[in-house]
N, C-alpha and C positions, 0 to 999 in steps of 0.2 A: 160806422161800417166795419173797422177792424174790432169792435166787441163783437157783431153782429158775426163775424165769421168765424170767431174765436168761439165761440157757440155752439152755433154749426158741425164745427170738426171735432167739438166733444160729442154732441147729439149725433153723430152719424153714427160715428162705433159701436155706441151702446146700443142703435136702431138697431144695428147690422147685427152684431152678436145678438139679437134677444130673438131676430126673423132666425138668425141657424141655429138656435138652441130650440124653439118651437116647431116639435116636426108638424109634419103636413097629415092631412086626414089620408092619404091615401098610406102614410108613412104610422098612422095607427092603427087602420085597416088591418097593414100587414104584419103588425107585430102581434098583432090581437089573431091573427091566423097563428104565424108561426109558431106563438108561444103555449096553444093547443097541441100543434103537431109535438112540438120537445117534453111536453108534458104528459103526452101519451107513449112516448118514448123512454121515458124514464130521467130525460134529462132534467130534474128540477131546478139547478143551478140557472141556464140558459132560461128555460121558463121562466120562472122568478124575474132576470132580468128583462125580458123582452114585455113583460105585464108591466113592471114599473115603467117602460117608455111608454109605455100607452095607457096607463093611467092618472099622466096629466091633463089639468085642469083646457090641455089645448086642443085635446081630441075631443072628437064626436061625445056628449054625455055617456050617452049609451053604451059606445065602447070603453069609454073613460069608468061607468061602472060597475061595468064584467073584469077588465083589465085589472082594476082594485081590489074587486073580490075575490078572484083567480091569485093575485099575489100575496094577499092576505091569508087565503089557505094554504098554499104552497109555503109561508114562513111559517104554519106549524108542521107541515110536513118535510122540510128538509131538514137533512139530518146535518153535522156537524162534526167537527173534530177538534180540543185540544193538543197542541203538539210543548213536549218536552224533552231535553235531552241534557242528559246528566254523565259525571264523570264517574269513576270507581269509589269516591268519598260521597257520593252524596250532592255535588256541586253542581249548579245548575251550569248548562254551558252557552247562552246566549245567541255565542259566533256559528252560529249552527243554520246551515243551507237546506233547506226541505225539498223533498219533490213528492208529487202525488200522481201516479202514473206515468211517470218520468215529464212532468209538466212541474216547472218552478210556481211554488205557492207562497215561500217566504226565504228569505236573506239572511234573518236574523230571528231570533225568538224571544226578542223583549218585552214586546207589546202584551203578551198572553190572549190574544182575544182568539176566538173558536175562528174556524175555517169553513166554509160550507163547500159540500161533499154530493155525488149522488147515490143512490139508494145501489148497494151492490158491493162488489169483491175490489178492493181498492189495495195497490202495492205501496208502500211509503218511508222512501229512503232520505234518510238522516244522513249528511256530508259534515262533518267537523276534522280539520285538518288534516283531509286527504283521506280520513277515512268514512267507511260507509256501514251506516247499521238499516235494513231493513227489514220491515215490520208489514204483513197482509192482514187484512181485516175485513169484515164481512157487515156492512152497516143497512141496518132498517131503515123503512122510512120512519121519519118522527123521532130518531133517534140523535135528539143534540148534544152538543157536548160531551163525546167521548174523548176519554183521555188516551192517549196515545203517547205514551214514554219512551225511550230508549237509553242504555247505559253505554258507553264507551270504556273497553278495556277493562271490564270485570267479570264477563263471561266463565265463568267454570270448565276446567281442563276435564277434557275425558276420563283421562288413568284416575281423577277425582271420583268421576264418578264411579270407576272401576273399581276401585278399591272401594268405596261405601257398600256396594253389591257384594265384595267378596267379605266385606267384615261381617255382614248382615245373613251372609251364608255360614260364616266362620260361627255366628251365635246362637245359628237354628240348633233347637234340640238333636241330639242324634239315638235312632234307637238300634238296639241291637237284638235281632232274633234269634235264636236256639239256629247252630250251625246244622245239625242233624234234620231239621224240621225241614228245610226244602228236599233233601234227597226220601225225606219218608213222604212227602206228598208226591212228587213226581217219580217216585219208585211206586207209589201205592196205585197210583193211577195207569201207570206202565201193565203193573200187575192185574189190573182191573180189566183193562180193553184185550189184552192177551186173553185169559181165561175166558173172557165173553167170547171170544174169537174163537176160541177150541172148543168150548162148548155146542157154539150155533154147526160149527163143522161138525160134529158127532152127531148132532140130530139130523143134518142131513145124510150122515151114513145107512140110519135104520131102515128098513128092506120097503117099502110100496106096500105090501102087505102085511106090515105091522101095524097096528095103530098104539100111540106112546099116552092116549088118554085111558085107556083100555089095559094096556100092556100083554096086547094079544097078538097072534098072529094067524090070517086065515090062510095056514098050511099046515100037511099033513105030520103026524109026529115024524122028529125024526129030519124032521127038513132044515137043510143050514142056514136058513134064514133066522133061524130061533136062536143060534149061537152067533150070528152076526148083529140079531138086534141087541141082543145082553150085551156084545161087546161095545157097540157105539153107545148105547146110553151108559156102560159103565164108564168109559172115556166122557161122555157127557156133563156125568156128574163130578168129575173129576174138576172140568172144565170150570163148574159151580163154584166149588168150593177155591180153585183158587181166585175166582172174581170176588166172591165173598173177603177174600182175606186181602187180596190189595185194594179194596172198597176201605176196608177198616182201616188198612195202614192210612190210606189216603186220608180219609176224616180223621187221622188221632195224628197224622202230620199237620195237617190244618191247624185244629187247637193249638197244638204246640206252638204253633208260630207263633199265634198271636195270644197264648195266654203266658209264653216264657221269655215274650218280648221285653227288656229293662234298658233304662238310663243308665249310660256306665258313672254320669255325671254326679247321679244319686246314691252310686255303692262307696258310698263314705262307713266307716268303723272308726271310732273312736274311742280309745282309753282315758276314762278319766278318774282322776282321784277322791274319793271323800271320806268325809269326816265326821261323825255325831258324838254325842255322849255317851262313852263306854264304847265305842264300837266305828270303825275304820274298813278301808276298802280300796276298790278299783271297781268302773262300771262300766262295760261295753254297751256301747250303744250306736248308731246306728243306720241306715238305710241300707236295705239290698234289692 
């Protein structure tokens, strides 16, 4: 009788845990819903899990294998992450607290195995010894195993980079153009819009009945119209020729600019000495 119940109270436990480990069909029903809804949501993590409770061997077949085949495509589409975190040497740092959307995912970083993630804009802060490095990232689906590093206390100081910017300014070529060249083109062109200016005014001085394709006038001899059109179009042409001639400054400043442009870098001269058979020297030579 005392084996017999010694038995007994081993067999109940193991009864007992195998009925609460085996959910109920109504309890796969609804994970086999739920795990649709999270999965059209974007949530794959959730999905994935809610598919493996209901694709044991103690549900419904049928939903036991939709539940199977839903989590088996969901393990190639959920994406993943390696997490590292390293010192200013190169040193792996182990002691290192993870968060994934301010949700703790690991303690420690010893194990190396990937993380499973959902498809989307993820924040991912690294805690070692009080401090925090974080890292945003942007993960597809299907995309496992990304690596996800971070360093501690080797960050590069700004005036660092400040100064690489001004040495790299400090190397650019620099050129130099003929000092005279901007004032002959912006003098030439000054030149240019005046004299247009005086000119188009003189043609509107000449009298209504002059005509300037003609160079006639239909009035009688003698009429002051004839000394007033000579006199506007001789202003006219006046007008002409100085648009003409700050036209020209203007184009022969231009040139200039850019054909007397030099590297002051390049105006090297040099003296050098030589020597042949029967005959000696000095030789200048040269860039200008």
């Amino acid at each position: 009788m005392t084996r017999l119940l010694f038995i007994l109270a081993i067999l109940v436990p193991i009864t007992t845990r195998q009925a609460v480990a085996e959910p109920s069909k109504e309890d796969c029903v609804d994970a086999h819903s739920r795990g649709q809804d999270a999965k059209e949501q974007g949530k794959l993590t959730l999905a994935r899990k809610l598919f493996l409770s209901c694709a044991q061997s103690a549900c419904p077949q049928l939903v036991s294998n939709d539940c199977a085949r839903f989590a088996d495509d969901l393990g190639r589409q959920q994406p993943s992450v390696s997490l590292a975190a390293r010192d200013g040497s190169g040193n792996d740092l182990p002691d290192t607290t993870v968060y994934i959307d301010d949700m703790l995912v690991a303690t420690r970083l010893d194990d190396g195995k990937p993380h499973d993630v959902d498809p989307g804009k993820h924040v991912i802060r690294f805690n070692n010894g009080g401090h925090d490095e974080s890292v945003t990232i942007v993960l597809g689906s299907g995309e496992q195993g990304r690596s996800v590093a971070v360093v501690f206390g080797s960050k590069p100081s700004s005036p660092a980079v400040i100064s690489t910017h001004a040495a790299a300014q400090a190397e650019a070529p620099k050129t130099i153009h003929p000092a005279g060249s901007r004032a002959l083109m912006i003098g030439g062109l000054a030149v240019t819009i005046a004299g247009a200016a005086f000119g188009a005014y003189e043609i509107t001085r000449v009298p209504s009945q002059c005509s300037i394709s003609t160079n006639q006038c239909a009035a009688a001899p003698g009429d002051p119209v004839f000394g007033q059109a000579q006199s506007a179009m001789h202003d006219a042409n006046i007008g002409w020729v100085v648009t003409g001639v700050g036209l020209a400054a203007a184009i022969g400043g231009t040139i200039w600019y850019f054909t007397g442009a030099h590297d002051p870098d390049k105006e090297r001269v040099a003296l050098t000495p030589w020597a042949a058979p029967g005959s000696g020297g000095f030789a200048l030579g040269g860039a200008w």
